[in-house]
OpenMM code with the backbone's topology and positions (N, CA, C; nanometers):
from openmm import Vec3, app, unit

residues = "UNK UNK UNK UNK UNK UNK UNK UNK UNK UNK UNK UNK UNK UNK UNK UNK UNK UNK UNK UNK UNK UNK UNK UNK UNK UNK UNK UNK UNK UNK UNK UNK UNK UNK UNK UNK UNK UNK UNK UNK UNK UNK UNK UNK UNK UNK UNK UNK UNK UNK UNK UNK UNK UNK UNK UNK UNK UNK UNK UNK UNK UNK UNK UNK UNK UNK UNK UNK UNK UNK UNK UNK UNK UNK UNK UNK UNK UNK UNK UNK UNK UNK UNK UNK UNK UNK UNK UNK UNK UNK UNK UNK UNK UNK UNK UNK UNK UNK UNK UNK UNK UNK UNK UNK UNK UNK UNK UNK UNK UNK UNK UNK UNK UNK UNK UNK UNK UNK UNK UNK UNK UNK UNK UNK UNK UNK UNK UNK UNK UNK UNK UNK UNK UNK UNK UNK UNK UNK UNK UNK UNK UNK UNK UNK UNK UNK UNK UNK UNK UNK UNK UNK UNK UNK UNK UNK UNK UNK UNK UNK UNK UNK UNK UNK UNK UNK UNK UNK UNK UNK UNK UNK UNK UNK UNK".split()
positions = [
    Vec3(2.6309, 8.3351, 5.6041),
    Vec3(2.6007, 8.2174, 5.5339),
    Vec3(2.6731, 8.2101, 5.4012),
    Vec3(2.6830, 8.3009, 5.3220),
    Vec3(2.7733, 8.2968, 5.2081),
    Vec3(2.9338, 8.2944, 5.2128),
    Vec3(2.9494, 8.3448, 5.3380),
    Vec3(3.1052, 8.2790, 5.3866),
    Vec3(3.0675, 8.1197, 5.4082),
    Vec3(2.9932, 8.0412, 5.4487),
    Vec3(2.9892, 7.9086, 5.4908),
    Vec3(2.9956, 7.8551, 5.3351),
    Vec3(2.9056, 7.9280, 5.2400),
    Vec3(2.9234, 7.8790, 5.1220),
    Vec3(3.0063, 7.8499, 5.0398),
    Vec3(3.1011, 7.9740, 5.0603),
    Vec3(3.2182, 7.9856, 4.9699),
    Vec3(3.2932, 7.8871, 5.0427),
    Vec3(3.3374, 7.8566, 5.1896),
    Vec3(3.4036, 7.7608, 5.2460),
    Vec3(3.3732, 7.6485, 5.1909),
    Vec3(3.2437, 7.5791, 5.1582),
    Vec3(3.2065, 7.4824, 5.1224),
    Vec3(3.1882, 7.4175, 5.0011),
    Vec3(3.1972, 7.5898, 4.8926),
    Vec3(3.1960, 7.5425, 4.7705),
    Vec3(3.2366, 7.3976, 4.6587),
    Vec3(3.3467, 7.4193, 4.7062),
    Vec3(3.4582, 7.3122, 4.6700),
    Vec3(3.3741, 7.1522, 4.7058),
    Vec3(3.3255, 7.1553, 4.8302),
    Vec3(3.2430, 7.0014, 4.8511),
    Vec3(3.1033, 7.0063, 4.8080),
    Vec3(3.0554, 7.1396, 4.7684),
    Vec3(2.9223, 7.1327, 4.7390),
    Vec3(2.9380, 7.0792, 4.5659),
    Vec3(3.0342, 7.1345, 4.4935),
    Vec3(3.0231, 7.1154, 4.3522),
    Vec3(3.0897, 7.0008, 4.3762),
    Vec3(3.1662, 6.8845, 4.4474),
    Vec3(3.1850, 6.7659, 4.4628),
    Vec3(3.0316, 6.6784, 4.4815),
    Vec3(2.9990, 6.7188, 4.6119),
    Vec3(2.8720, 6.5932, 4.6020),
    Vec3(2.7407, 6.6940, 4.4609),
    Vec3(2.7402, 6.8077, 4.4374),
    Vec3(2.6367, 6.7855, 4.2560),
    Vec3(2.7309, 6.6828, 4.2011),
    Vec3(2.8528, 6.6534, 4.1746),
    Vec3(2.8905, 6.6050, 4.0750),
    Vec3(2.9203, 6.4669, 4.1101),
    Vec3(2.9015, 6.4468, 4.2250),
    Vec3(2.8287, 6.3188, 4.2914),
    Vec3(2.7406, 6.2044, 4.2520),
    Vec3(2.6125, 6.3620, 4.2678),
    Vec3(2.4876, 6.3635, 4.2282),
    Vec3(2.4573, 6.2944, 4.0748),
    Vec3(2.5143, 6.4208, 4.0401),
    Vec3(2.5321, 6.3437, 3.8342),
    Vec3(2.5653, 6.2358, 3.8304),
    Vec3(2.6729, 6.2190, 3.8911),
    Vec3(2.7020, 6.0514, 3.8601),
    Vec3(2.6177, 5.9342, 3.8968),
    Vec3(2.5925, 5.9584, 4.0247),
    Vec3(2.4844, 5.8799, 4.0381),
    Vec3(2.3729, 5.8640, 4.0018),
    Vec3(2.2766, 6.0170, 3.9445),
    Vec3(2.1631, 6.0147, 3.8491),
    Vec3(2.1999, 5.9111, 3.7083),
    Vec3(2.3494, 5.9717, 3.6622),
    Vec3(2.3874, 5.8939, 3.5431),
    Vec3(2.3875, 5.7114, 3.5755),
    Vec3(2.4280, 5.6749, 3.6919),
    Vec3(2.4583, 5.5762, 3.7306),
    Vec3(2.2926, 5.4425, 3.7416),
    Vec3(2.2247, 5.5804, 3.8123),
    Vec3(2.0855, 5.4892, 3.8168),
    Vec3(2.0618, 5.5007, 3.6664),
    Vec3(2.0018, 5.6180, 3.5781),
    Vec3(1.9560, 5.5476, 3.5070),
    Vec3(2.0212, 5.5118, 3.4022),
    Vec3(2.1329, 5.5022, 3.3814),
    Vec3(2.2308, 5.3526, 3.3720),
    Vec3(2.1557, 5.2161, 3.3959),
    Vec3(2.1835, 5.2069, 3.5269),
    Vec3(2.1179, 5.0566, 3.5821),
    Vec3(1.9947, 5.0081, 3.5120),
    Vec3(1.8874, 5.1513, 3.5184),
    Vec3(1.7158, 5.1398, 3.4829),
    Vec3(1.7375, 5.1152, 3.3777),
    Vec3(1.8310, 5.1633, 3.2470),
    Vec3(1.8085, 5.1141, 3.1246),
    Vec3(1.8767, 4.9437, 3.1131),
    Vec3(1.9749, 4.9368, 3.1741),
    Vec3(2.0484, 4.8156, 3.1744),
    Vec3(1.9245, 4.7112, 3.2229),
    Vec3(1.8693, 4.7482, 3.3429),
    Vec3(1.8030, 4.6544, 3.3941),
    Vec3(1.6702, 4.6167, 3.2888),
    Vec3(1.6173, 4.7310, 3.2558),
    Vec3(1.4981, 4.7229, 3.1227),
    Vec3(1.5517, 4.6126, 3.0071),
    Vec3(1.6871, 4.6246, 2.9404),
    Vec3(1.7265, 4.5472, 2.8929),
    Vec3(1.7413, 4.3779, 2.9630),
    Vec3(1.8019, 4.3820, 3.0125),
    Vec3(1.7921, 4.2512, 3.1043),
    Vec3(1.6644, 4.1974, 3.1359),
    Vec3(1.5688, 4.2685, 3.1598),
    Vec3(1.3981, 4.1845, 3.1278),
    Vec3(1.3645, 4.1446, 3.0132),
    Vec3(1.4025, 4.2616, 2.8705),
    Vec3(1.3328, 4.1761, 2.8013),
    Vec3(1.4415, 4.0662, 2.7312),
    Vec3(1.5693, 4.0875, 2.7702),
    Vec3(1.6558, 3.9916, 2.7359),
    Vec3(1.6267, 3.8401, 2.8542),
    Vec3(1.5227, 3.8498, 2.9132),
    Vec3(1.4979, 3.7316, 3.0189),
    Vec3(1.3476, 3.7176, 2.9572),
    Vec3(1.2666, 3.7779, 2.9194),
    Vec3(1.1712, 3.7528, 2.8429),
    Vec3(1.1712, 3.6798, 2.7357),
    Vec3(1.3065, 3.7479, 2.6573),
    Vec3(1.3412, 3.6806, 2.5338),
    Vec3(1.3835, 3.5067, 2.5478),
    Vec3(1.5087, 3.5195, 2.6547),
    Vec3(1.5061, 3.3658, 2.7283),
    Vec3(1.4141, 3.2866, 2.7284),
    Vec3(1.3013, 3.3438, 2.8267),
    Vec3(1.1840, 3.2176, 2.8776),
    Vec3(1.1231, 3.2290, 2.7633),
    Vec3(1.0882, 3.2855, 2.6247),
    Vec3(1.0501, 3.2490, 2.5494),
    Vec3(1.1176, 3.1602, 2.4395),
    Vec3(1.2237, 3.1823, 2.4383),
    Vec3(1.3196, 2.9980, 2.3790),
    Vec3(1.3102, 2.9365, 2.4535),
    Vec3(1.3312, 2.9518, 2.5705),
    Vec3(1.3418, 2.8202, 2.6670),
    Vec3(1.1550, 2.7604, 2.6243),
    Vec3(1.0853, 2.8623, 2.6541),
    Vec3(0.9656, 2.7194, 2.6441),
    Vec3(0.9700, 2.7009, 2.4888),
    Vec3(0.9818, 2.7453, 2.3902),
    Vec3(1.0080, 2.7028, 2.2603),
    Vec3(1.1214, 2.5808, 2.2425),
    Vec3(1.2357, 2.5802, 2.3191),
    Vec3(1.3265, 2.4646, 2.3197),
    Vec3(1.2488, 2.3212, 2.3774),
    Vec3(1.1687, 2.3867, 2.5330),
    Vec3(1.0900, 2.3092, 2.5830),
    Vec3(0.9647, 2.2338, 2.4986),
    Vec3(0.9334, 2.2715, 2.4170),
    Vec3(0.8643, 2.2930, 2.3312),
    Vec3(0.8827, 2.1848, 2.2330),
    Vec3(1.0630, 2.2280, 2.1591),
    Vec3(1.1056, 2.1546, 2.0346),
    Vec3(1.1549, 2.0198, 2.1179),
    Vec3(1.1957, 2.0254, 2.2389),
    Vec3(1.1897, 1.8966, 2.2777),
    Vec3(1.0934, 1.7720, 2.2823),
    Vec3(0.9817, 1.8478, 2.3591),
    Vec3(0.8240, 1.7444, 2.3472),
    Vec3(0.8237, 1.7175, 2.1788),
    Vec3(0.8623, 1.7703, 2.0925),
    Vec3(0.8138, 1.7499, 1.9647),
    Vec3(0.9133, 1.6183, 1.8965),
    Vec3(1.0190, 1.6665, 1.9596),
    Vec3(1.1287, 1.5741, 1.8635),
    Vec3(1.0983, 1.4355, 2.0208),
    Vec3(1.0606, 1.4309, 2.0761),
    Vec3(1.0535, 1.3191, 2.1759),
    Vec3(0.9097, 1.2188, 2.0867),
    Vec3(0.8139, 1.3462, 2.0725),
    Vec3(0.6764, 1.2620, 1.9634),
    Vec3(0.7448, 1.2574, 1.8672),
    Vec3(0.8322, 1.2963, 1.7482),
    Vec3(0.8878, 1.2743, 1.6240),
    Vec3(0.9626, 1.1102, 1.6356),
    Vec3(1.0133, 1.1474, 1.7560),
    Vec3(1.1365, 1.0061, 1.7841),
    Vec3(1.0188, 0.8750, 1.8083),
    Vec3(0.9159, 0.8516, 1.8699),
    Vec3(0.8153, 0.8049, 1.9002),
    Vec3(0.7515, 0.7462, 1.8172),
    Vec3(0.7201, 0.8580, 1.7220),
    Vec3(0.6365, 0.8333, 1.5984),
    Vec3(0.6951, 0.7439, 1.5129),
    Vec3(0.8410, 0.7582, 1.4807),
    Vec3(0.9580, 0.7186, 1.3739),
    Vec3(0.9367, 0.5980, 1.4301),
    Vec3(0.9334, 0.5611, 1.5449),
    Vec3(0.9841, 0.3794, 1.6185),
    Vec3(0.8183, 0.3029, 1.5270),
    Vec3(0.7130, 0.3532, 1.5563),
    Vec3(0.5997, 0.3023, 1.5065),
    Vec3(0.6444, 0.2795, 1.3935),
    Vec3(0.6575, 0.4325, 1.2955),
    Vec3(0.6678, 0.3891, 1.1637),
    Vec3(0.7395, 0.2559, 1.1440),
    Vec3(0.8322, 0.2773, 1.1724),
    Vec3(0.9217, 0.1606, 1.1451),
    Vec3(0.8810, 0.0774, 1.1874),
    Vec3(0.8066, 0.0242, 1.2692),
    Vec3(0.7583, -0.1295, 1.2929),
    Vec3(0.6475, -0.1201, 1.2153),
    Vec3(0.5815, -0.0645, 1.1891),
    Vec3(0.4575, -0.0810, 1.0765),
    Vec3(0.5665, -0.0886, 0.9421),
    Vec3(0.6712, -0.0366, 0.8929),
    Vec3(0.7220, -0.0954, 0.8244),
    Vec3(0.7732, -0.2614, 0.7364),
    Vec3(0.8349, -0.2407, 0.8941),
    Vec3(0.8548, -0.4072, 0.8931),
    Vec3(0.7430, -0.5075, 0.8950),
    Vec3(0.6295, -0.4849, 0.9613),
    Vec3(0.5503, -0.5599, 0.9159),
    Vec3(0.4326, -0.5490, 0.7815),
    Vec3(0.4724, -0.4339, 0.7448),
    Vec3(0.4367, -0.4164, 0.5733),
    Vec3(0.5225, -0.4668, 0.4858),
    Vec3(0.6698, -0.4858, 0.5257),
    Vec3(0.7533, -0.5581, 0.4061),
    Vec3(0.7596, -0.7091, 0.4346),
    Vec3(0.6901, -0.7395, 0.5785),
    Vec3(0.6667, -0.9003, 0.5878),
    Vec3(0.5956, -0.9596, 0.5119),
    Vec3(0.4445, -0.8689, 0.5470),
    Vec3(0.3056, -0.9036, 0.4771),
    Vec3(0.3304, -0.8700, 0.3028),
    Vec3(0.3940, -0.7944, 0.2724),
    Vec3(0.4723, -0.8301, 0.1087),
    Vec3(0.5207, -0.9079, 0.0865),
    Vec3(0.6163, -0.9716, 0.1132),
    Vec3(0.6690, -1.0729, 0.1440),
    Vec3(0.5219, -1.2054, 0.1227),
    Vec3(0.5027, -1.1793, 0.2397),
    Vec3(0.3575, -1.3186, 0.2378),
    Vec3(0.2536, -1.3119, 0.1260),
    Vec3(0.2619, -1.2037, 0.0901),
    Vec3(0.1498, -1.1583, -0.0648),
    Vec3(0.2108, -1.2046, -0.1398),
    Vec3(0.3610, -1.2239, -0.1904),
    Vec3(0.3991, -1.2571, -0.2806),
    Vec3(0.4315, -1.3768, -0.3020),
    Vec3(0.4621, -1.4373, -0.2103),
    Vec3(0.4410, -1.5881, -0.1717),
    Vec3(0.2889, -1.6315, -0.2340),
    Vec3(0.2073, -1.5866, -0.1985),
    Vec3(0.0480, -1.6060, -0.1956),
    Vec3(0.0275, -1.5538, -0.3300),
    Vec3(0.0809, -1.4644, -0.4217),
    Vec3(0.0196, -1.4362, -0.5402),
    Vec3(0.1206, -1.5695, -0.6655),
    Vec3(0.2524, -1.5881, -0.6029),
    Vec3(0.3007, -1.7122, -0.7075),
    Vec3(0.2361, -1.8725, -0.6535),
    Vec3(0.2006, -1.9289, -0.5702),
    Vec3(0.1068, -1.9776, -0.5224),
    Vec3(-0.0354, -1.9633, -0.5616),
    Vec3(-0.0521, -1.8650, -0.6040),
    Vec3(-0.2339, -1.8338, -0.7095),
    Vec3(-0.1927, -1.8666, -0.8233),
    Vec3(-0.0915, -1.7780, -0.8589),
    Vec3(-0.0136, -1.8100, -1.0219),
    Vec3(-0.0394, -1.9340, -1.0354),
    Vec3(0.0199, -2.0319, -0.9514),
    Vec3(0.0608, -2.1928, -0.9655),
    Vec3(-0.1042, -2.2314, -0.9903),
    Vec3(-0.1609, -2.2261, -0.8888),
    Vec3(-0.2924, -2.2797, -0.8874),
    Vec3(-0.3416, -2.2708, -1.0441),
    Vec3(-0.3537, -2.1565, -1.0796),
    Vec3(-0.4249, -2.0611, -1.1452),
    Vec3(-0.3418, -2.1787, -1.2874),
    Vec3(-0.2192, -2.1845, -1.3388),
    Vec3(-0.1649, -2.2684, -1.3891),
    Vec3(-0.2010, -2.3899, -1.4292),
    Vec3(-0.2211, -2.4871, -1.3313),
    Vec3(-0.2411, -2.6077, -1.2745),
    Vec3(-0.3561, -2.6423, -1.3294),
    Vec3(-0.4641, -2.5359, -1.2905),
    Vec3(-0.6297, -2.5443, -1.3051),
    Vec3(-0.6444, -2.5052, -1.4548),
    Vec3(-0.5403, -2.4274, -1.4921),
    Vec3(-0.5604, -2.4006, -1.6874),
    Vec3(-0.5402, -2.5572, -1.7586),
    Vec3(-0.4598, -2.6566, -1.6887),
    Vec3(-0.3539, -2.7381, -1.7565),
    Vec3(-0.4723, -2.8306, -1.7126),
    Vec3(-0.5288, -2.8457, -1.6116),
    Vec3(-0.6531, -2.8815, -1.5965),
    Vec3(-0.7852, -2.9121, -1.6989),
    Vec3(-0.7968, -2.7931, -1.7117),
    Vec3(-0.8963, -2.7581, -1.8304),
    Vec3(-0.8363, -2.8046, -1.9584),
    Vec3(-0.7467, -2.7722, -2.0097),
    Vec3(-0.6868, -2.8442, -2.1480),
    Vec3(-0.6501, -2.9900, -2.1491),
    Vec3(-0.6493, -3.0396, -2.0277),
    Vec3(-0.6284, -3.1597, -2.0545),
    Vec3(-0.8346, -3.2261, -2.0533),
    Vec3(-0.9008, -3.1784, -1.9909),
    Vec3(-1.0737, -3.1921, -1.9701),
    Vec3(-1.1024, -3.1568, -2.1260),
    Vec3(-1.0661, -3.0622, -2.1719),
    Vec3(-1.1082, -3.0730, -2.3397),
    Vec3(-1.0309, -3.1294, -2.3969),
    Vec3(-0.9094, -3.2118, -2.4217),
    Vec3(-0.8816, -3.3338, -2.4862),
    Vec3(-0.9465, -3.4022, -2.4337),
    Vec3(-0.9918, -3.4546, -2.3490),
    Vec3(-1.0906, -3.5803, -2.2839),
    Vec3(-1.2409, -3.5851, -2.3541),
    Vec3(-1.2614, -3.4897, -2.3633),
    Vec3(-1.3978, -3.4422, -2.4385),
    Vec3(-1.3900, -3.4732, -2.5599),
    Vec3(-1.2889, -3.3906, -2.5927),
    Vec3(-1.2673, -3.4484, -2.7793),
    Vec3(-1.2560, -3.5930, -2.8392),
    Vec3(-1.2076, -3.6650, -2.6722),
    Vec3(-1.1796, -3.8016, -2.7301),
    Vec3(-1.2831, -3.8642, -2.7672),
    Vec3(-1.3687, -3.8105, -2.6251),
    Vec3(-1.5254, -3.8953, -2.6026),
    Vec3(-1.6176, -3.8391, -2.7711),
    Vec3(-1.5892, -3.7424, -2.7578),
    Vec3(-1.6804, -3.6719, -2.8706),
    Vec3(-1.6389, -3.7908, -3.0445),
    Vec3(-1.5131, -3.8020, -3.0477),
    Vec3(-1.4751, -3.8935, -3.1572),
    Vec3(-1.5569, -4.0357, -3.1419),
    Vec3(-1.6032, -4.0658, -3.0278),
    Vec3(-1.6902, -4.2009, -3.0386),
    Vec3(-1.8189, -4.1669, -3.1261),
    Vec3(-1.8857, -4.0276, -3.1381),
    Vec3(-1.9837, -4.0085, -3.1764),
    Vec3(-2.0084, -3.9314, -3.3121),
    Vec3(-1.8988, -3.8021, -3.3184),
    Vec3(-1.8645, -3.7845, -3.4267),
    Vec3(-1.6991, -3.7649, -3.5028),
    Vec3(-1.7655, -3.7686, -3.6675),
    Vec3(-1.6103, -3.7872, -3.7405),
    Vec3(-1.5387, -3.6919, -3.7178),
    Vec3(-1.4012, -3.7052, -3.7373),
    Vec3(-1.2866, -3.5767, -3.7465),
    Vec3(-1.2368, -3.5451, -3.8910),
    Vec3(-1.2653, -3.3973, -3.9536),
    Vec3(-1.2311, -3.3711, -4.0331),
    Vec3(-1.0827, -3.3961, -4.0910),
    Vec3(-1.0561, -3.4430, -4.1713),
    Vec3(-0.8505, -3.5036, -4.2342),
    Vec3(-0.8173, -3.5524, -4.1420),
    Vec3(-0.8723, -3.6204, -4.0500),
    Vec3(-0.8312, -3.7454, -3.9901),
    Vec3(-0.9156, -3.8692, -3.9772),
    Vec3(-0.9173, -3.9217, -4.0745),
    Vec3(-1.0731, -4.0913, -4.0943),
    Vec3(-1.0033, -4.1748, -4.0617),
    Vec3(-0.8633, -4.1629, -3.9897),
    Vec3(-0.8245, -4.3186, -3.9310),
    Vec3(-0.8590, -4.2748, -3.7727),
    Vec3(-0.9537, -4.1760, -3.7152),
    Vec3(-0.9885, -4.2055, -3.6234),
    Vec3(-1.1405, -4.2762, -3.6384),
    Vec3(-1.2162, -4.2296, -3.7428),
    Vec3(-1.3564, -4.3070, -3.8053),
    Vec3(-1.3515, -4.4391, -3.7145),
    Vec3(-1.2617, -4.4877, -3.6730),
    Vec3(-1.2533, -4.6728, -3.6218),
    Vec3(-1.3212, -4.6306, -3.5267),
    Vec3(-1.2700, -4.5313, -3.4334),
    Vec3(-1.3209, -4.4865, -3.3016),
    Vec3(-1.4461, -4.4801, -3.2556),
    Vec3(-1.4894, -4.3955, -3.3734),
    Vec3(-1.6941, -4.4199, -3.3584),
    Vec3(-1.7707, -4.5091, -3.3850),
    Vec3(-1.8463, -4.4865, -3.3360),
    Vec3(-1.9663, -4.5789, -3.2353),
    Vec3(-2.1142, -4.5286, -3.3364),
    Vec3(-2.0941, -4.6141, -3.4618),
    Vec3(-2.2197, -4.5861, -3.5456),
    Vec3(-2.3883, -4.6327, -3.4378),
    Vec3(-2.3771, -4.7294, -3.3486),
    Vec3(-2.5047, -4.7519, -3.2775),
    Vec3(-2.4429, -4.7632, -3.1385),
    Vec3(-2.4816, -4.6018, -3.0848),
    Vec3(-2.4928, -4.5390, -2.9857),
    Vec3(-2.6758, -4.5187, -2.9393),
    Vec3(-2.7013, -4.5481, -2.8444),
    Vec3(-2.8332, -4.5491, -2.7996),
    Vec3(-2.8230, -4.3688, -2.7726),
    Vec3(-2.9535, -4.3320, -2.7648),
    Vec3(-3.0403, -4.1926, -2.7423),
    Vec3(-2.9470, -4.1425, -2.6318),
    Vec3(-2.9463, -4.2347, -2.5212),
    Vec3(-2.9099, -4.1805, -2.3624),
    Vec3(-2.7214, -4.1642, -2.4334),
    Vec3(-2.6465, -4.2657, -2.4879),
    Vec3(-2.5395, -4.2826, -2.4912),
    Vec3(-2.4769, -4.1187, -2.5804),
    Vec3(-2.5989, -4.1391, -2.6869),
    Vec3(-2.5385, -3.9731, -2.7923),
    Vec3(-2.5472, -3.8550, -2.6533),
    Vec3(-2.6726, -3.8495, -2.5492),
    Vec3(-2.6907, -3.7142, -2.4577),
    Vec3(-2.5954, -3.7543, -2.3988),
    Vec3(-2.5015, -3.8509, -2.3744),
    Vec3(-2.4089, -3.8607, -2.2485),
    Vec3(-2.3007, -3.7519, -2.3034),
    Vec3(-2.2756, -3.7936, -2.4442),
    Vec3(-2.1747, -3.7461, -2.4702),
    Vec3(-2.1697, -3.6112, -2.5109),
    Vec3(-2.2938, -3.5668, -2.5475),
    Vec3(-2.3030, -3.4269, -2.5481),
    Vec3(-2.3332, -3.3094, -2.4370),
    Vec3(-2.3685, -3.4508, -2.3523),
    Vec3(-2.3722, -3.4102, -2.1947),
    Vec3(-2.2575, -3.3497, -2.1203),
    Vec3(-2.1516, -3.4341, -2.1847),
    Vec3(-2.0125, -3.4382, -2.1097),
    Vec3(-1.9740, -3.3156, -2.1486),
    Vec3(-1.9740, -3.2991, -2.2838),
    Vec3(-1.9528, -3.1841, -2.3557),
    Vec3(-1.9731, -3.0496, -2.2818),
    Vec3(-2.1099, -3.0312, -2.2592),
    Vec3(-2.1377, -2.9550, -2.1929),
    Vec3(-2.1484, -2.8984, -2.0742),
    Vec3(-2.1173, -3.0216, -1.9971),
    Vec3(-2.0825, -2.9742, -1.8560),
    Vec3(-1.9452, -2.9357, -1.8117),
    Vec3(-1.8388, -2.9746, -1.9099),
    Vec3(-1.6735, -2.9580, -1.9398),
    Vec3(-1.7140, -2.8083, -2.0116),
    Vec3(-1.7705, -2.7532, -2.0594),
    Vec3(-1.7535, -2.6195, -2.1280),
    Vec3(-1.8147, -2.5210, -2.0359),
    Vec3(-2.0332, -2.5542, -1.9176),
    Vec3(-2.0081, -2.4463, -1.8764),
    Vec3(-1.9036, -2.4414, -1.7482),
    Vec3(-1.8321, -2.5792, -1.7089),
    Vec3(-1.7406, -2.5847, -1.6185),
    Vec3(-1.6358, -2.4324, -1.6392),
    Vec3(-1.5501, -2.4696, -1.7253),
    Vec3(-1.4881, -2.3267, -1.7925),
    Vec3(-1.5383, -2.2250, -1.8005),
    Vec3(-1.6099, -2.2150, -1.8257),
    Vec3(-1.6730, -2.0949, -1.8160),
    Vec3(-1.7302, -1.9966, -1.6882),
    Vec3(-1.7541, -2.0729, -1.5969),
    Vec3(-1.7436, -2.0643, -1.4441),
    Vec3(-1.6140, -1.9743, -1.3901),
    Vec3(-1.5037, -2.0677, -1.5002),
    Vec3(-1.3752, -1.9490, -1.4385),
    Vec3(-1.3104, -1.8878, -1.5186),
    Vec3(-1.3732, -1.8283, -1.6182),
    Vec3(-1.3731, -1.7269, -1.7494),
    Vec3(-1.2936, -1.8082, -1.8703),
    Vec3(-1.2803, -1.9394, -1.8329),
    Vec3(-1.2351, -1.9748, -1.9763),
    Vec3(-1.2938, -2.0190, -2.0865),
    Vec3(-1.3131, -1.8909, -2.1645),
    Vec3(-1.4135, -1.8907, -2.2562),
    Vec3(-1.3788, -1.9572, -2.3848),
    Vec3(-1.2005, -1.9772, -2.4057),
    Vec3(-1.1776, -2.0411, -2.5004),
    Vec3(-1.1771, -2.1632, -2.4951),
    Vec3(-1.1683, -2.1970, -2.3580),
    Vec3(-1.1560, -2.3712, -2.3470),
    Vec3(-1.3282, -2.4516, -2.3579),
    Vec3(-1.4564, -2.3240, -2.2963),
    Vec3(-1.5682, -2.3795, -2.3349),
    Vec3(-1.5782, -2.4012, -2.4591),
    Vec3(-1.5860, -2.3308, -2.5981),
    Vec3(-1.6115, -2.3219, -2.6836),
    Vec3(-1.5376, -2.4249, -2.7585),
    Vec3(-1.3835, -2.4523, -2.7178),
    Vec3(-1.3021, -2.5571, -2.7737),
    Vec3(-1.3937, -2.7027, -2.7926),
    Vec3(-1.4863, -2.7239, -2.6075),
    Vec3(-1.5602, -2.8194, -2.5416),
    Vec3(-1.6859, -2.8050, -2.6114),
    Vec3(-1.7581, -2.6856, -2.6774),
    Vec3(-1.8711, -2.7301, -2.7413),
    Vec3(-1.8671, -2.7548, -2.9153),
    Vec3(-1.7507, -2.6508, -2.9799),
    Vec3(-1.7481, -2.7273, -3.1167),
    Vec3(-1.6122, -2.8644, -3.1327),
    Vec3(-1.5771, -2.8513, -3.0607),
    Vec3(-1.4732, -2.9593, -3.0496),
    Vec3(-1.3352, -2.9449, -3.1601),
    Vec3(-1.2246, -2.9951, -3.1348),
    Vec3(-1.1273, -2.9487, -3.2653),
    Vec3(-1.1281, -3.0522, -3.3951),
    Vec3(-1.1881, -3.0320, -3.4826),
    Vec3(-1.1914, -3.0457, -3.5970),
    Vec3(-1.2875, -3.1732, -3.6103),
    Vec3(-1.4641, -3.1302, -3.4984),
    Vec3(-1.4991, -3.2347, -3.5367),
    Vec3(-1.6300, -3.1595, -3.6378),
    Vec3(-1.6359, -3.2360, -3.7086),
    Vec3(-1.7608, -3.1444, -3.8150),
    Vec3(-1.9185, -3.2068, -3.7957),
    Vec3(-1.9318, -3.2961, -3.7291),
    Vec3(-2.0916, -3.2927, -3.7086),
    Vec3(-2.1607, -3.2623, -3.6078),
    Vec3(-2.0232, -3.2090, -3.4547),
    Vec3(-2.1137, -3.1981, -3.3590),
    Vec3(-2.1392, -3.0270, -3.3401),
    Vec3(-2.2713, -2.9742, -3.3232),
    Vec3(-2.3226, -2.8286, -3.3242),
    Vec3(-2.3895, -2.8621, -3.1513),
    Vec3(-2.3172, -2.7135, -3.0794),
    Vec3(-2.3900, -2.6960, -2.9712),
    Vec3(-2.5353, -2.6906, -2.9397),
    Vec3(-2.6059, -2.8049, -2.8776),
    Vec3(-2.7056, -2.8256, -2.8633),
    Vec3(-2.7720, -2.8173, -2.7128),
    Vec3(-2.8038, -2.7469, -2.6528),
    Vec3(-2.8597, -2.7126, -2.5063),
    Vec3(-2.9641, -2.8325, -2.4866),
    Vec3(-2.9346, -2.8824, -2.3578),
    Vec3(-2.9503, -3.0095, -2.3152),
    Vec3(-3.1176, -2.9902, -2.2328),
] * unit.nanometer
topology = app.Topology()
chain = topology.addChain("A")
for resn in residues:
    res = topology.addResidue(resn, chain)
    for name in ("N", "CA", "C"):
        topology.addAtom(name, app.Element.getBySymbol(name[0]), res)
């Protein structure tokens, strides 16, 4: 048998060194292949993270289209507010120019009843015999032109309506 050996030597230390290679060879592969899992682990975990950043930027893209139409109809409805607040302005204007022209009217009426201080060429104007009802009319008027104003905070135009401009005998008198 050790003659068969020595004959054989030569192929026996061929296939050990066979052997080695192929031990080297597998676990070669086993580490390669170990790598390659978690490098496929690593994969399917971007991939569902890509999968992932997709659903997100698809709701981002989604979201953005809303915004923007809630935009546009927030810079409409600005738009229409501002329309609607110079339109109040106007009103708001209109209804002052209103009132100042209602207390000259007052003042006029009020000169039938009493004098105007440094002005006695209106004196012609008054009405020395005014009946009871005729003096309450006019202090009537007075007063319903002042708490009128006052209704919509114009506190200077009441007060204009109860002492009147520059008349000196009439004193606010509650009716």
């Amino acid at each position: 048998m050790a003659d068969t050996y020595i004959a054989n030597e030569g192929e026996i230390k061929d296939i050990r060194k066979r052997r080695t290679a192929v031990k080297t060879r597998e676990d070669n592969a086993t580490t390669r292949e170990g790598k390659i899992t978690r490098r496929e682990t690593v994969i399917k975990g971007k991939e569902e993270t890509l999968r992932t950043a997709n659903d997100v930027k698809a709701e981002r893209d989604t979201l953005q289209t809303a915004v923007n139409t809630l935009q546009t109809k927030i810079d409409e409805q600005a738009g229409q507010i501002e329309l609607l607040n110079t339109k109040c302005n106007n009103v708001v204007k209109n209804m002052m120019h209103a009132y100042d022209e209602m207390t000259h009217i007052v003042h006029a009426v009020q000169i039938l009843k009493y004098p105007v201080e440094g002005m006695e060429d209106l004196d012609e104007y008054r009405l020395d015999y005014l009946t009871p009802k005729q003096s309450v009319l006019i202090d009537a008027l007075a007063e319903y032109g002042a708490k009128s104003a006052e209704k919509i905070n114009s506190i200077k135009q009441a007060e204009r309506m109860r002492t009147g401009a520059g008349l000196n005998a009439y004193v606010y008198r509650p009716l």
